[in-house]
Structure formats: C-alpha cells, structure tokens
C-alpha positions as CSV (number, residue, x, y, z in Angstrom):
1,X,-17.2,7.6,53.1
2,X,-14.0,8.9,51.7
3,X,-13.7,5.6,50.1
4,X,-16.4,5.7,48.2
5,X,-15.5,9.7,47.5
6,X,-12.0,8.2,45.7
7,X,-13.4,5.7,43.7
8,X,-15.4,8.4,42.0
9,X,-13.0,11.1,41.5
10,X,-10.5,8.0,40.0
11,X,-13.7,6.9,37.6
12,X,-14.1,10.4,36.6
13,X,-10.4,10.4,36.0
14,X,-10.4,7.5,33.7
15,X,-13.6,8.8,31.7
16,X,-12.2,12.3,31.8
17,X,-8.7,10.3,30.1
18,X,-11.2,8.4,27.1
19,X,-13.0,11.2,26.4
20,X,-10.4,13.7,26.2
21,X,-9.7,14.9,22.6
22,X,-6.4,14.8,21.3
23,X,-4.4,16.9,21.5
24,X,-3.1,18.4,18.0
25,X,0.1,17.0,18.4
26,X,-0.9,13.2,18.7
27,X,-3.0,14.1,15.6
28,X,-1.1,13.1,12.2
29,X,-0.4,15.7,10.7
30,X,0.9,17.1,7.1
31,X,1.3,20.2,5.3
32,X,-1.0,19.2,2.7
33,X,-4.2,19.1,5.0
34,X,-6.3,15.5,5.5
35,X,-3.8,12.4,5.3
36,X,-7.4,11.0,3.7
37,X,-7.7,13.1,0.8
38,X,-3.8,12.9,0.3
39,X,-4.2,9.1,0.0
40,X,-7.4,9.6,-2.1
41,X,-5.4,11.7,-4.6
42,X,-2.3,9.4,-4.6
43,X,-4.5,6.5,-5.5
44,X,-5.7,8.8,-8.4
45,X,-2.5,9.6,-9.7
46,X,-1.1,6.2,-9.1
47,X,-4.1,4.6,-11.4
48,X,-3.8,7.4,-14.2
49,X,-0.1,7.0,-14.7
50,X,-0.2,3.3,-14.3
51,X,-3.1,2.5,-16.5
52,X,-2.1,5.1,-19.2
53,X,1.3,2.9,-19.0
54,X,0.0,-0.4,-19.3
55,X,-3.1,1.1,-22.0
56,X,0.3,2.3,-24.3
57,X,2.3,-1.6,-23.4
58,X,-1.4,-3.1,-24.8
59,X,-1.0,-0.4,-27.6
60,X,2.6,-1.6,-28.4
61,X,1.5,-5.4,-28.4
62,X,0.6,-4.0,-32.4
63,X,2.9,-1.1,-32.7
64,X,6.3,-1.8,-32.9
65,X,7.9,-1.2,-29.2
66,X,8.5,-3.2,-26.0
67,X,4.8,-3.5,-25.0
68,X,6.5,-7.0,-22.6
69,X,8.5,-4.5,-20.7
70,X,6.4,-1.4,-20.5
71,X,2.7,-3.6,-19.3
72,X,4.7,-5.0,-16.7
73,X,6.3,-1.3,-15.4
74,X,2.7,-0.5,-15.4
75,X,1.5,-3.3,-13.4
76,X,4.2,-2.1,-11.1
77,X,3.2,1.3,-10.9
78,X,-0.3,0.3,-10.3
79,X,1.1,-2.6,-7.9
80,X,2.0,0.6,-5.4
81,X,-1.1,1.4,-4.3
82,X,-3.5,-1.5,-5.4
83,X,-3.3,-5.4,-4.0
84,X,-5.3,-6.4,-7.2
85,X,-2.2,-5.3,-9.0
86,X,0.1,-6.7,-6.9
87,X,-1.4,-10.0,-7.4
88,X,-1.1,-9.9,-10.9
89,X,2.2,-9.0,-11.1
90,X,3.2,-11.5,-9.4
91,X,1.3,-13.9,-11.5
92,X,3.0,-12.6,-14.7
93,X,6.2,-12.4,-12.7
94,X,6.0,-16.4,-11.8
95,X,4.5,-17.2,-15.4
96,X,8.2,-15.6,-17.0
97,X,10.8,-16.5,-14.0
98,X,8.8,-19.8,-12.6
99,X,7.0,-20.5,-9.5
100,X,8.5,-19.0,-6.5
101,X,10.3,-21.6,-4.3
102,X,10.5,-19.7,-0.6
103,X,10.4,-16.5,0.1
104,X,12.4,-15.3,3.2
105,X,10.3,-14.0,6.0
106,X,12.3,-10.8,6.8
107,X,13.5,-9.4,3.5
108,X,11.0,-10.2,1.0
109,X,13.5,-11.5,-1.2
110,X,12.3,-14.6,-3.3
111,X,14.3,-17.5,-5.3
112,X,12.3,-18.5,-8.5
113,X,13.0,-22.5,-10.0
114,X,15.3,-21.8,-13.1
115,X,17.4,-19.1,-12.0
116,X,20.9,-19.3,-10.6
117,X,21.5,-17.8,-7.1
C-alpha cells in the first residue's frame, strides 16, 4: 500500500516539475520588454538602412560614385539579419574573388582561387 502511495506523490512530483511556470529569472529577459518585438524592430531597421544603401549603390550605377562598393555594404548590412542576403553576397563575393576553395570548419575563414594566402 505505501508503494503504490509513493509512486503517486513521485508522479505528481514530476507533473508538478512540467507544469510549473518559470520562474522570472529563467525567463530572458531585457530592458527593452519582448526579445520578440526587439528582433521585429531590428529586422526593420536592418532592411531600411540596408535597402536605402543598396537603392543609393543602384542610384550611383548612373550617378557618378562607387555604386560597386556601396551595393555590396548594403548587401552586407542586409546580410545581418536576412539568409536571402547572405546568399547573395556571397554570390557577388565569389563572382569578383572566384569560387571558394574550402572553408575551415571552425573559423569561417575562406580561401578564394586567385588570391595569394
């Protein structure tokens, strides 16, 4: 009988630990409220200042300037926050330096065909 009486009070231990809320500590927290509405307006700010960047380097492809410098510092920005861009930019990036050869594993760090070490 007592058994049985301890495999209960441990089940209602382990539903008691799942439905427990959390406790505002484990919750991520930052000054500026919601982490989800911070990313929200992060993502907004990232795609205004990169698109206005690469609108003005698609500008300066007539207007005298460095429109091959500026669309790709735009593509950057926008490369921050969106895998689209990041894509991209890596396609323009392998169409100017050549097709990455290997990329280490651990750092990131890529050496391009054409390009001394």
């Amino acid at each position: 009988m007592t058994d049985h009486r301890e495999q209960i009070r441990l089940l209602q231990i382990r539903l008691m630990k799942v439905r427990r809320p959390q406790k505002r500590a484990e919750i991520e927290w930052t000054p500026w409220g919601d982490t989800s509405t911070l990313r929200m307006v992060r993502k907004l700010v990232v795609l205004v200042l990169g698109g206005t960047v690469v609108l003005l380097g698609i500008a300066l492809l007539v207007l005298p300037g460095p429109a091959f410098l500026v669309i790709p510092a735009g593509l950057a920005i926008l490369a921050t926050e969106f895998v689209w861009a990041r894509r991209l930019l890596r396609k323009v990036r392998e169409r100017v330096f050549g097709p990455v050869v290997n990329q280490h594993p651990e750092t990131g760090k890529s050496s391009h065909v054409g390009t001394s070490p």
